[in-house]
DRENDRENVEX-605069 format. One record per residue (C-alpha): residue in three letters; y, x, z. Coordinates in steps of 0.05 Angstrom, whole numbers, plus 5000, padded with zeros to 4 digits. Layout:
 rest   c2   c1   c3
  Ala    Y    X    Z
...
REM end
This chain:
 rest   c2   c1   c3
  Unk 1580 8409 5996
  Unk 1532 8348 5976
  Unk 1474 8387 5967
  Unk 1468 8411 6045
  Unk 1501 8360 6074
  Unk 1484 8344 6142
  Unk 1447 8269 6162
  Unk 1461 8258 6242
  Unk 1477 8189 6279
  Unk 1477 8145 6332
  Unk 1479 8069 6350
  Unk 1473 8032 6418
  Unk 1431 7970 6406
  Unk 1362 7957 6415
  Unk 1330 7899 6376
  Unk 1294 7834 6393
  Unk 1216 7834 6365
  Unk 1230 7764 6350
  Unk 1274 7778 6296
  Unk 1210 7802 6257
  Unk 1183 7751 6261
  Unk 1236 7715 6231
  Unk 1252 7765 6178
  Unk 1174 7744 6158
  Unk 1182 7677 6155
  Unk 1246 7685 6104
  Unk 1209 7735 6056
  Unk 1148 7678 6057
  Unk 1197 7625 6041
  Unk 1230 7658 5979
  Unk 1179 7664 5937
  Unk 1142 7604 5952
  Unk 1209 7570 5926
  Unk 1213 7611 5866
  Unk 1147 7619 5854
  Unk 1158 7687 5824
  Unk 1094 7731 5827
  Unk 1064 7790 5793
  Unk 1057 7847 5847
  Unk 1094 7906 5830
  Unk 1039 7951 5857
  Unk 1006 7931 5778
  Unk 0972 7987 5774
  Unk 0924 8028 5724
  Unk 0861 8049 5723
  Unk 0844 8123 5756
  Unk 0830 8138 5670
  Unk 0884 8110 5641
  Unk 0890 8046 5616
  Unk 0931 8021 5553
  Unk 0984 7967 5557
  Unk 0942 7926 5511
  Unk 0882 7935 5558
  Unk 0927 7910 5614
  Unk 0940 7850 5592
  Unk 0865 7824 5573
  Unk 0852 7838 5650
  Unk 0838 7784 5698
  Unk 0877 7771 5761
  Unk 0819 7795 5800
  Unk 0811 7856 5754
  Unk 0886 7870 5761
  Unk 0894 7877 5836
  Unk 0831 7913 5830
  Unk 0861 7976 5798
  Unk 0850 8043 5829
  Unk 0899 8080 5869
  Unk 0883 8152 5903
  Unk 0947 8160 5949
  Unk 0934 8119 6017
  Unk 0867 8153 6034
  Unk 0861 8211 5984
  Unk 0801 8179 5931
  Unk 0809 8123 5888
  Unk 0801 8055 5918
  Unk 0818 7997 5892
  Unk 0875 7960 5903
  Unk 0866 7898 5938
  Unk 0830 7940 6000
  Unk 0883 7987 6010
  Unk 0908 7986 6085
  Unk 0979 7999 6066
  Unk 1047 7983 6029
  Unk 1036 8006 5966
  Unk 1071 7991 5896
  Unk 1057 8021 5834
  Unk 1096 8038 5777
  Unk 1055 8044 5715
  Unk 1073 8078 5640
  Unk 1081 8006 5611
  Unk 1135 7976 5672
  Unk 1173 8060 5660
  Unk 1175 8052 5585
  Unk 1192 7965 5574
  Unk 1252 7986 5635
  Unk 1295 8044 5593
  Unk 1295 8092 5648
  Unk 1318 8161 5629
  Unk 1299 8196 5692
  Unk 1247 8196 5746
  Unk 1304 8167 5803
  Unk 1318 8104 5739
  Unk 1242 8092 5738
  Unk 1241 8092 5821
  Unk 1290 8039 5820
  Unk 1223 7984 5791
  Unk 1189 7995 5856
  Unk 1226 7941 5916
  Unk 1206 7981 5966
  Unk 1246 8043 5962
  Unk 1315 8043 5961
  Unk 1354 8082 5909
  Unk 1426 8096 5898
  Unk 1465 8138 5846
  Unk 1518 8181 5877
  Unk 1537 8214 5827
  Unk 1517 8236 5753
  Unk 1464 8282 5772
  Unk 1459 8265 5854
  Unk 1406 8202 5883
  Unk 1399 8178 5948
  Unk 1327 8159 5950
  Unk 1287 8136 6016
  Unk 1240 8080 6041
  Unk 1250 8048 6100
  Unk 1322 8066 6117
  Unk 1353 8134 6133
  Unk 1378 8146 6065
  Unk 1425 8197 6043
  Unk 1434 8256 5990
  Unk 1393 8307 6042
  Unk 1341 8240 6069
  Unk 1278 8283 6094
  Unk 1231 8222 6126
  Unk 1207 8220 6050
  Unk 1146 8256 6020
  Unk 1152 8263 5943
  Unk 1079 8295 5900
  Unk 1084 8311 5829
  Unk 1016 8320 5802
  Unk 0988 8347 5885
  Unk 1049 8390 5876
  Unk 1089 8373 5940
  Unk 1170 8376 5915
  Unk 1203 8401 5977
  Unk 1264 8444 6008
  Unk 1255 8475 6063
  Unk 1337 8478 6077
  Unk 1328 8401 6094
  Unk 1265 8366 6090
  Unk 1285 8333 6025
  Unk 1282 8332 5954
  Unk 1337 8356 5899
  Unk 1330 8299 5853
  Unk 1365 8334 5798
  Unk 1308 8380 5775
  Unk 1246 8327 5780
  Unk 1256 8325 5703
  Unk 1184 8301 5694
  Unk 1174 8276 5625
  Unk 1170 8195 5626
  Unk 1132 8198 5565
  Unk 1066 8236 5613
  Unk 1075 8186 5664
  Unk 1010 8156 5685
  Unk 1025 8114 5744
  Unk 1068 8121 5807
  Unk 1047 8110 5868
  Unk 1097 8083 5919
  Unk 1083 8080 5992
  Unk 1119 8054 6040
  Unk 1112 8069 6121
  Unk 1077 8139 6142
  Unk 1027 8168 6105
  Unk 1021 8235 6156
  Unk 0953 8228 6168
  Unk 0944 8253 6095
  Unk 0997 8281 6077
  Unk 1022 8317 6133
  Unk 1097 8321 6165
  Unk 1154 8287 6134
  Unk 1111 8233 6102
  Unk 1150 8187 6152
  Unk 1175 8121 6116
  Unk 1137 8137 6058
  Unk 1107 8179 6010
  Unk 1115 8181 5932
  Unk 1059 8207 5887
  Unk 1079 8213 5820
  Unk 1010 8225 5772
  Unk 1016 8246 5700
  Unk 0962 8228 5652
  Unk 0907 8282 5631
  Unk 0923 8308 5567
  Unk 0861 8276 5522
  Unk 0908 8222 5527
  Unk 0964 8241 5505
  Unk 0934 8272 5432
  Unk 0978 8288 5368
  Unk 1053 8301 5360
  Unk 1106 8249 5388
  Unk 1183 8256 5383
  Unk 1232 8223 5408
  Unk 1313 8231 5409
  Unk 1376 8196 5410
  Unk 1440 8188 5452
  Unk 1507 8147 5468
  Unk 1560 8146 5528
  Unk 1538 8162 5591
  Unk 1477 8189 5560
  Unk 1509 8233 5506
  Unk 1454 8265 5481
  Unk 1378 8275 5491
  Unk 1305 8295 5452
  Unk 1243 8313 5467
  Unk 1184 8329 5428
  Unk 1100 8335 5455
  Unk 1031 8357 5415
  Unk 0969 8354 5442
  Unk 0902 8376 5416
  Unk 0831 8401 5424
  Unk 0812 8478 5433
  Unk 0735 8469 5432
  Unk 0689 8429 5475
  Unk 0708 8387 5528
  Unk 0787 8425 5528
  Unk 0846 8391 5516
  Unk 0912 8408 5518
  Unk 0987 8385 5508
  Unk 1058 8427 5505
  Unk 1124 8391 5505
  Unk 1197 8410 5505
  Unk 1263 8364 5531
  Unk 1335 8365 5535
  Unk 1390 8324 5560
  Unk 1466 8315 5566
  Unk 1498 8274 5609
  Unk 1571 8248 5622
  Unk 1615 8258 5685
  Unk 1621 8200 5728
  Unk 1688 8176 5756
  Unk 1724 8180 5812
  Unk 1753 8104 5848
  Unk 1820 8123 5803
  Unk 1778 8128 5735
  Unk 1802 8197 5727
  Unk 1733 8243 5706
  Unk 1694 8259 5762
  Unk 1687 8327 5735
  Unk 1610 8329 5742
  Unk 1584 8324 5679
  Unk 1517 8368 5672
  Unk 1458 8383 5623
  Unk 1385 8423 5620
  Unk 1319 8433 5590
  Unk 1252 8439 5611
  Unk 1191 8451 5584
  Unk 1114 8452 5595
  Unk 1034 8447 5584
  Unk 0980 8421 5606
  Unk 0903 8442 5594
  Unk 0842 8394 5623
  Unk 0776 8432 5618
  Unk 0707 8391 5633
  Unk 0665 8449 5644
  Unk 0604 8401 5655
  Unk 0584 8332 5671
  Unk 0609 8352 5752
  Unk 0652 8408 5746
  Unk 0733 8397 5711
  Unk 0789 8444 5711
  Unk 0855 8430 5694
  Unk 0924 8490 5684
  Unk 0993 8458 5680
  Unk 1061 8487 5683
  Unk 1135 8462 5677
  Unk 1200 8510 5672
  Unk 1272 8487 5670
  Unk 1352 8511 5664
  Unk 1410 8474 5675
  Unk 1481 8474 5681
  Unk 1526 8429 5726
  Unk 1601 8412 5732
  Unk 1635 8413 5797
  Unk 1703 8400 5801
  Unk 1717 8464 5856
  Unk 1695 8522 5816
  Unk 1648 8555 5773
  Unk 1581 8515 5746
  Unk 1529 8499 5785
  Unk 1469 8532 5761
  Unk 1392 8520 5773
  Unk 1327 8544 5738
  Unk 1258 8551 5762
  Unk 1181 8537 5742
  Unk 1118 8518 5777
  Unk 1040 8528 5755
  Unk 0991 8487 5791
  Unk 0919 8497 5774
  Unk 0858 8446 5800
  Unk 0775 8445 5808
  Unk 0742 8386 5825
  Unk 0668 8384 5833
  Unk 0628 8328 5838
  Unk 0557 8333 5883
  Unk 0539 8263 5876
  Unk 0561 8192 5872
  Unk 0575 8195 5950
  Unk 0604 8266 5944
  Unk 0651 8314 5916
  Unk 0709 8362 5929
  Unk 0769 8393 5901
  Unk 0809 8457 5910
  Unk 0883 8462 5883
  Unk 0924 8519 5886
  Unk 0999 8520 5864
  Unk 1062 8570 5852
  Unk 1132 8538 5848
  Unk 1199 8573 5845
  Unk 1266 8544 5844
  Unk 1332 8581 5837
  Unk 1400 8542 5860
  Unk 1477 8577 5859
  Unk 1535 8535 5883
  Unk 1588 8581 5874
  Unk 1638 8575 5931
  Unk 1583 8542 5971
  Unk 1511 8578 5978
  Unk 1455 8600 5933
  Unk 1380 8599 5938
  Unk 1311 8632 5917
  Unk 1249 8591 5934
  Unk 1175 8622 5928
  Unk 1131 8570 5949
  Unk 1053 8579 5952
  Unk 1000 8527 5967
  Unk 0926 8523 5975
  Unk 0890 8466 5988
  Unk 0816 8441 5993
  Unk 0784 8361 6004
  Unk 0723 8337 6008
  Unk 0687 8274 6017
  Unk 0624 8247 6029
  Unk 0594 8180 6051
  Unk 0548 8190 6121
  Unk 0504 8138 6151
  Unk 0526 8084 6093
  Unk 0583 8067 6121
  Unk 0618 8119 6135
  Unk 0660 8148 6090
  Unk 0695 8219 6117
  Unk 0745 8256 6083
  Unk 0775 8322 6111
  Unk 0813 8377 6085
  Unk 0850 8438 6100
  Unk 0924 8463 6074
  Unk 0954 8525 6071
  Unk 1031 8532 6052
  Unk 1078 8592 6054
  Unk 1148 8593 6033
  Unk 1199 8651 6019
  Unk 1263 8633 6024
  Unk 1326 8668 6016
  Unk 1395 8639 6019
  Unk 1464 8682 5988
  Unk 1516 8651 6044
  Unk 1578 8639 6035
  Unk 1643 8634 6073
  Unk 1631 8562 6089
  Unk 1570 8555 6111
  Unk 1515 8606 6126
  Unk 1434 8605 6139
  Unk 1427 8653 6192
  Unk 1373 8696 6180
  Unk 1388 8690 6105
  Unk 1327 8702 6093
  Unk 1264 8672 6119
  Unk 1184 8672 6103
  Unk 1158 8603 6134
  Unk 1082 8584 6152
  Unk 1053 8517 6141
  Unk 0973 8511 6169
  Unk 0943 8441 6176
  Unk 0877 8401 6168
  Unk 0855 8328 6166
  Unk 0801 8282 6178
  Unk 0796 8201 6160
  Unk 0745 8166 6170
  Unk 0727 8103 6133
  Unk 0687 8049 6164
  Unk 0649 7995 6131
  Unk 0645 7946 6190
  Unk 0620 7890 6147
  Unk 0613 7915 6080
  Unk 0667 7889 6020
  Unk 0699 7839 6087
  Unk 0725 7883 6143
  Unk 0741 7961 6139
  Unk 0773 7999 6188
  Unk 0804 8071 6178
  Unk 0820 8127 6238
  Unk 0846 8189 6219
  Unk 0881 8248 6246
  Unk 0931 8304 6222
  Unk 0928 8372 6264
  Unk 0987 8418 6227
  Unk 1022 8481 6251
  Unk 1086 8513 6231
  Unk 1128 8557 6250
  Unk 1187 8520 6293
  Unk 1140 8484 6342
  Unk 1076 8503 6341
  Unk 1024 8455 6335
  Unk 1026 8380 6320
  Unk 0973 8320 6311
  Unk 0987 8261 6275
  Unk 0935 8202 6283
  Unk 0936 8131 6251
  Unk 0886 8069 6262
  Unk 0881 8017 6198
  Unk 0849 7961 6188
  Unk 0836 7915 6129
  Unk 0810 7853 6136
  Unk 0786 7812 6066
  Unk 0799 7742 6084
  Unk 0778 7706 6021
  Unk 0767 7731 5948
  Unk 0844 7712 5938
  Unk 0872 7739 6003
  Unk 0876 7803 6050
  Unk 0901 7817 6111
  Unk 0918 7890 6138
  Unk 0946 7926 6198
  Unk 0963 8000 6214
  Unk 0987 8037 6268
  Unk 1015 8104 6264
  Unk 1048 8169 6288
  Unk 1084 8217 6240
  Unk 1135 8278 6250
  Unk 1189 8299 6216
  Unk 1183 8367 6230
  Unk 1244 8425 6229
  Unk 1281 8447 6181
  Unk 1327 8510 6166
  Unk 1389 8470 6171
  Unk 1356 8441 6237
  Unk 1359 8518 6277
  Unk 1392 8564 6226
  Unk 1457 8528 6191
  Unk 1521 8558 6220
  Unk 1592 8539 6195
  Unk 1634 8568 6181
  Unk 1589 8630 6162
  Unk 1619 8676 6220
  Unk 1645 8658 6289
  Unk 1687 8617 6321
  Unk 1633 8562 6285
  Unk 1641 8496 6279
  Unk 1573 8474 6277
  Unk 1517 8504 6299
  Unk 1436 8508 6287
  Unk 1405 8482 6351
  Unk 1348 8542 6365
  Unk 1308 8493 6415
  Unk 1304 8432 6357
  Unk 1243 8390 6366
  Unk 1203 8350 6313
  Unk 1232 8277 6302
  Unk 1170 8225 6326
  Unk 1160 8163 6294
  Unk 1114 8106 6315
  Unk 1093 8058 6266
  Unk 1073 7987 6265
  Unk 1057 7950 6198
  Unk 1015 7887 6185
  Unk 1010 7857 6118
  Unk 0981 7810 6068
  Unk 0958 7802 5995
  Unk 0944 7743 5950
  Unk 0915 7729 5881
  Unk 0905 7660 5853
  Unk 0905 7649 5776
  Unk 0964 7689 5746
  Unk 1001 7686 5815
  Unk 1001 7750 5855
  Unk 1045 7777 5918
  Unk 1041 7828 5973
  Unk 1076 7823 6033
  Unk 1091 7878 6091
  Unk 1125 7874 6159
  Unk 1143 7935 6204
  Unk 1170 7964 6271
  Unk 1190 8032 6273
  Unk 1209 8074 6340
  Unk 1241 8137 6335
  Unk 1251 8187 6385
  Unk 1284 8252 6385
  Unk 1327 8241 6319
  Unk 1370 8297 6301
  Unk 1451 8298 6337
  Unk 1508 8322 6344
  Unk 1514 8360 6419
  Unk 1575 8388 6450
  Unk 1547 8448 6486
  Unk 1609 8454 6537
  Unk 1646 8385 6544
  Unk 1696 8361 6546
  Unk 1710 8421 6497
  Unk 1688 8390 6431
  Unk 1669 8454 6394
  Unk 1616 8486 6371
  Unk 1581 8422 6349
  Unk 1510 8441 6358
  Unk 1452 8403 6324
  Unk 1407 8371 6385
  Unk 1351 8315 6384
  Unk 1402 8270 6426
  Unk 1391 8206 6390
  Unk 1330 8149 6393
  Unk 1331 8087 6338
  Unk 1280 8039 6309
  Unk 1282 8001 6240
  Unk 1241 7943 6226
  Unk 1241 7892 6178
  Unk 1199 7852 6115
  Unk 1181 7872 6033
  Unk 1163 7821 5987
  Unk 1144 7841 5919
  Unk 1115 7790 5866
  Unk 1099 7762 5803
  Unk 1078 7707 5745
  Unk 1046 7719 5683
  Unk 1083 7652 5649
  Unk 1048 7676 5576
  Unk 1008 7730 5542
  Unk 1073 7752 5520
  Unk 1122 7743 5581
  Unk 1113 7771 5645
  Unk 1165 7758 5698
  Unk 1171 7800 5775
  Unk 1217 7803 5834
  Unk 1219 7837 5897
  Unk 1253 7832 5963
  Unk 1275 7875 6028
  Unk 1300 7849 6093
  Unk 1324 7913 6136
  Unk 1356 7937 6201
  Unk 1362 7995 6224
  Unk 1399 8020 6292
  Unk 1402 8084 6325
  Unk 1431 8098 6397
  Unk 1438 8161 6438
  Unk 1393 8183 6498
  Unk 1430 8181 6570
  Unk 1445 8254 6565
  Unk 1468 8258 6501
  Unk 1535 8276 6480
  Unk 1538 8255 6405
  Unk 1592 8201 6382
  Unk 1577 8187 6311
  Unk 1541 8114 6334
  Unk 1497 8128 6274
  Unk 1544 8128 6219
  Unk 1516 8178 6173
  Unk 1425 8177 6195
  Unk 1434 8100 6174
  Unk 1465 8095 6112
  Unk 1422 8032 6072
  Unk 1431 7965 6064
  Unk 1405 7915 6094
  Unk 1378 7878 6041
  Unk 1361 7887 5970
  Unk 1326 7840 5911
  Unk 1307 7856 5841
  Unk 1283 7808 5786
  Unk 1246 7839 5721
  Unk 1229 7802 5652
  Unk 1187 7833 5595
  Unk 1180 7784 5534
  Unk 1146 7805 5464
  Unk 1181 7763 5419
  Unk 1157 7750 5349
  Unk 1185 7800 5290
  Unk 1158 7858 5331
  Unk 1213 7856 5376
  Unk 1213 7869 5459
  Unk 1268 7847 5492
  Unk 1265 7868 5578
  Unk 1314 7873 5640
  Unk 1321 7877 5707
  Unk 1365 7850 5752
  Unk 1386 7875 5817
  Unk 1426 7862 5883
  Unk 1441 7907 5933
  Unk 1476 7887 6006
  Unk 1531 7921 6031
  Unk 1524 7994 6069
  Unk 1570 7975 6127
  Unk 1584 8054 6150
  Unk 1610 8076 6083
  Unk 1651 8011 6070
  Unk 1609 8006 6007
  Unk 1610 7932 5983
  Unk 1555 7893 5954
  Unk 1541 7891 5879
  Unk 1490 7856 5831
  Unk 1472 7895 5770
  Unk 1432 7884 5703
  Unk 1401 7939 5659
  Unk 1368 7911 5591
  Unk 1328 7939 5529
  Unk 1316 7911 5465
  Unk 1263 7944 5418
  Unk 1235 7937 5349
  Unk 1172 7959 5329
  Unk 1177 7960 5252
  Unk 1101 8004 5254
  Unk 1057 8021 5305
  Unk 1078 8086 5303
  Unk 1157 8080 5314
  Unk 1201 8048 5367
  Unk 1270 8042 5360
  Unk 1305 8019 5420
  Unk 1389 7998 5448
  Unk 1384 8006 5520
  Unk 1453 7975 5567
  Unk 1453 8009 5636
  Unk 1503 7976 5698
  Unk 1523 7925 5639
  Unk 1557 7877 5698
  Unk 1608 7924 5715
  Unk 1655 7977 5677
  Unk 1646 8016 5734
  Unk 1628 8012 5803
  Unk 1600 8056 5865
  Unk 1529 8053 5902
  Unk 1533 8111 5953
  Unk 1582 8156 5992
  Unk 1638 8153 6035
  Unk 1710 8134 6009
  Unk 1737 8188 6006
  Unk 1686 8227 5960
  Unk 1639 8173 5930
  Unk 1637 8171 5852
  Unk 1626 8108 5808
  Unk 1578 8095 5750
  Unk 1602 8070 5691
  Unk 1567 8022 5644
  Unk 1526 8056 5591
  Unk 1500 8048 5528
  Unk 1448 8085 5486
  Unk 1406 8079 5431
  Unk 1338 8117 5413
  Unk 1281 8132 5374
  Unk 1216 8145 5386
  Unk 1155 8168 5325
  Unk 1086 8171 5346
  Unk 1045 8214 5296
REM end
């Protein structure tokens, strides 16, 4: 079963620190020979900003673009203590993506792998898999979360592409903020308010691996200062196949639908209501259709005091429904209230704290397989932060402290702090550097998955699992000259207490039971870059040097030297061109290259996706889009014995803007 599968490892080699060093001279190197700069992390405005508008701004003006996810308020760019990248409506719309995990693929810094037609591997920083939990992913404050393993189910994040303000990619913790599991990196995916996204817009089309898909969205006014929008989508996708061609049986299709109303109540106070529900139905090859549905409403009050201070309260409701027959189903009632406020004290201080409440009822239907024992649960979540921004020289040197205090309900009480510093060199360059603690705290598969469901088991829940610890260590830099920009991050991460494999009575083998047996660190280097050659031609690439190694404790009895907790590669580059060409045509790809993943014997492979549109009006887009166009098939995660492969596809659309 994919969707629970278990992530556990080991390895037995430390690294040198000097090969850090060296992994930051070779991402310097690179681009200075290619000269290939934009930053990916180009960004809009905290109001949204047209496509048009973007390109009239100056260099300076670009990498001063607001983001809101490091610290919590926006802040421009270019004094952001972190690795961030940013995604914005214009890169998600030129690129073809279909899907949120397509558009994840522009930003270098994650790494992303299909595994099958409706399964992704996403994760930052290493530790990828189909169940990676060291990843924190926000849609619209709303945090998108299982409880079974720490993770995400990629295959319901249907959020429309079209509502896409910006993304907001960090990699390296972000705890301090955004509590546990924001370990290698967080995600913050921010739709756009619905004044701008006005009138009717349809859009619709469909080819092979793509067979079918529409959508339609209209927005409006409903008296003074409300506006709203509602949309509806559907899809269809192919099967993938298995290494012999044969279908992969896993063909799958849904539709969701949704609104959104922004209320400014007065010049200080706005309100905004949104809500998204969904149904789908998905192939597997051992039984009945998967099935999922759920909905979430998320409703938000921000009040502003003054220009130094304001504060927002957000409460939100999400349910999911999941039923593998033959494997397990699930009911998740998740509730979460939140409240942040900030304020600027003594000038140069600028304090932001807030407190969380979550609760989550969750109730598994076991199978024979596998079983959550209790089936069902009702889990706690109570936490509160403080950050405190420091002005030591004002618009040259800030430093940040923070501090994370969270309970829940596995171990009690646990602080996350982190120190950042950022350091404004010149009005072209910027040096930061952070250091940071984050936990990956417990999960139901950590203490409560038994297999098979009744004993003799197999594998075991470990009832005295601890919260995985990560210390961080990033330092990077940021240039701007003329229409030449690039961003550079190097880290070391220590982990302790990573999650095993134990044999409780050796040298009998069995029951496996899960442990926190294993230690590891990852470090490494991400580039990310760019050139505006024209007005009209805008070129990007981005680059990853990674290692990651994970070895067991003295006492530890787990033999799986990693195999599964380290499945990435150790490299990874990307190259992106967006041309307007003259007869209203747009013509954009993106190249990429992904290293080998040495424990699934999982090769290296290059890979193009391209889209050519014409604009005949400014009102209608028609678009042929050619995804994995170097190969007629080929695979990008699993092991060999179950992996799928992608096969090239081809689709066409068409998009009218009323």
């Amino acid at each position: 079963m994919t969707d629970a599968k278990l992530s556990v490892g080991t390895s037995a080699r430390f690294a040198d620190p000097l090969k850090v060093l060296a992994l930051v001279t070779l991402s310097l190197v690179i681009p200075a020979a290619r000269a290939v700069a934009q930053l990916d992390t180009l960004a809009q405005h905290q109001d949204s900003v047209s496509p048009e508008d973007l390109k009239t701004l100056s260099v300076e003006e670009l990498m001063n673009v607001v983001v809101t996810s490091v610290s919590g308020r926006a802040e421009p760019l270019s004094q952001v203590a972190s690795a961030i990248q940013v995604i914005t409506q214009d890169d998600i719309r030129r690129s073809g993506a279909t899907s949120l995990p397509e558009a994840l693929r522009l930003a270098s810094n994650l790494q992303v792998a299909q595994v099958d037609s409706r399964q992704w591997a996403i994760s930052a920083r290493g530790f990828n898999g189909t169940t990676a939990n060291k990843l924190l992913v926000l849609i619209d404050g709303r945090t998108v979360y299982t409880p079974l393993y720490s993770g995400v189910f990629w295959d319901v994040q249907d959020v429309p592409l079209d509502d896409i303000d910006r993304i907001e990619v960090i990699s390296g913790p972000g705890a301090t903020l955004w509590g546990a599991n924001a370990v290698n990196g967080v995600i913050n995916v921010i739709t756009k308010p619905a004044q701008d996204s006005q009138r009717l817009a349809v859009s619709g089309g469909g080819g092979t691996a793509l067979r079918g898909f529409g959508s339609a969205r209209y927005g409006g006014t409903a008296g003074a200062g409300v506006s709203y929008r509602v949309y509806g989508k559907g899809f269809a996708r192919d099967a993938t196949a298995l290494p012999s061609g044969l279908d992969g049986t896993d063909d799958w299709s849904m539709g969701q639908g949704g609104f959104r109303v922004d209320w400014d109540a007065s010049s200080v106070n706005r309100v905004s209501l949104q809500s998204d529900a969904y149904g789908g139905l998905m192939s597997q090859s051992t039984g009945k259709d998967v099935v999922v549905n759920g909905g979430n409403v998320v409703g938000k009050w921000s009040h502003t005091f003054s220009e130094t201070s304001d504060a927002r309260v957000q409460l939100y409701y999400d349910r999911t429904h999941r039923n593998i027959p033959g494997a397990f189903g699930e009911d998740l009632n998740t509730y979460d209230l939140s409240f942040q406020h900030r304020a600027l004290l003594a000038r140069r201080h600028n304090v932001i704290w807030g407190l969380s409440y979550r609760l989550a009822d969750d109730n598994v239907d076991n199978s024979a397989v596998l079983a959550f024992l209790p089936a069902q649960v009702t889990r706690h979540w109570l936490g509160g932060f403080l950050l405190d921004e420091i002005a030591v020289i004002p618009e040259r040197l800030g430093v940040a402290v923070g501090m994370k205090v969270e309970r829940n309900d596995y171990t009690g009480w646990e602080f996350q702090p982190s120190g950042r510093v950022n350091w404004t060199v010149s009005r072209s360059s910027t040096v930061w550097g952070a250091v940071s603690r984050a936990l990956r705290t417990p999960s139901r598969i950590d203490r409560e998955l038994f297999a098979p469901a009744q004993p003799p088991y197999f594998l075991a829940g470990g009832p005295d699992f601890r919260s995985e610890e990560e210390i961080a260590y990033e330092l990077g830099y940021r240039l701007q000259h003329r229409a030449l920009q690039a961003s550079l991050a190097t880290f070391y991460n220590h982990y302790d207490r990573l999650r095993s494999l134990e044999q409780t009575n050796p040298p009998a083998t069995l029951p496996l039971v899960i442990g926190n047996g294993l230690n590891g660190e990852s470090y490494g280097a991400e580039l990310s870059a760019g050139y505006q050659l024209t007005n009209r031609w805008r070129v990007r690439a981005g680059y990853t040097e990674m290692r990651v190694h994970i070895w067991a404790t003295p006492t530890s009895t787990d033999a799986s030297e990693g195999r599964v907790e380290s499945q990435s590669p150790d490299r990874q580059f990307s190259l992106s061109s967006s041309a307007d060409l003259p007869a209203d045509l747009r013509i954009d790809g993106v190249f990429r290259y992904v290293s080998a993943i040495a424990n699934q014997q999982l090769p290296a492979y290059p890979e193009l996706d391209a889209r050519l549109t014409w604009s005949p009006t400014a009102q209608l887009d028609l678009s042929l889009v050619g995804q994995n166009l170097l190969h007629r098939r080929h695979a990008e995660f699993g092991s060999p014995t179950t992996r799928r492969e992608i096969e090239r596809g081809l689709h066409g659309s068409v998009a009218w803007h009323f």
